[in-house]
N, C-alpha and C positions, 0 to 999 in steps of 0.2 A: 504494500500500500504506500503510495505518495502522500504527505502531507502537504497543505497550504493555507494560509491565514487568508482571512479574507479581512476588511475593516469597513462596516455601513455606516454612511448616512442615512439618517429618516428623515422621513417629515415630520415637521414640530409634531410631538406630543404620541409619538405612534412607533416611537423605540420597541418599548413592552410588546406591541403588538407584531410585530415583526418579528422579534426574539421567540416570542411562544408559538407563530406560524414555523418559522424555522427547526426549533424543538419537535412540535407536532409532524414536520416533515419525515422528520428522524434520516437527515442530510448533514446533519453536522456534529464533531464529536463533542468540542467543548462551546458553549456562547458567554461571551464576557458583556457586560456595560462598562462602557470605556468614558472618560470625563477628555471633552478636547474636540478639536476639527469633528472627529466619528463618534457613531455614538454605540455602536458593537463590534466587539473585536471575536471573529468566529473559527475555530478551528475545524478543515475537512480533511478526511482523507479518502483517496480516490484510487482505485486499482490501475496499478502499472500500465504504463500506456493509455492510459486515457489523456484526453485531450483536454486540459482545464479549461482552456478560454471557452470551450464549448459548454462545460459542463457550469461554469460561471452563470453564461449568457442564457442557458434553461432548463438552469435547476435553482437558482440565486436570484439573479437580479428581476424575476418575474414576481416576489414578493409586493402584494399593492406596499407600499409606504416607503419603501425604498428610493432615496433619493439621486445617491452616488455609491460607487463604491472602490475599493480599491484593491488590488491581488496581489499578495506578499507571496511570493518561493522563497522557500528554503533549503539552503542546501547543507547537508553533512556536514559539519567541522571538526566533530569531538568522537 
């Protein structure tokens, strides 16, 4: 399995509700509330080879309240 962070924007007032759509999806492994620019910081992880921007653009960013978002890769260091 691949990991990758993700970091949303919401629209005012519609964090929670986005966070618990996401949860309910059961798409993601860990979801934070993040204080700053975003307002959830989301952990996925995805089977090898798959194609993240794809999997971003519809399985993620199709959430209503979603404003922006942003796609952190990480790679091995340790």
């Amino acid at each position: 399995m691949v990991p990758f962070f993700m970091q949303i924007k919401c629209q005012l007032g519609r964090a929670y509700e986005v966070a618990n759509a996401i949860a309910d999806a059961e798409i993601a492994s860990e979801i934070y509330s993040t204080a700053g620019e975003f307002d959830l910081l989301v952990k996925f992880y995805v089977p090898e080879g798959t194609d993240i921007g794809h999997f971003v653009n519809e399985k993620v960013q199709l959430f209503p309240g979603i404003q922006d978002t942003r796609t952190l890769i990480t790679f091995k260091a340790f």
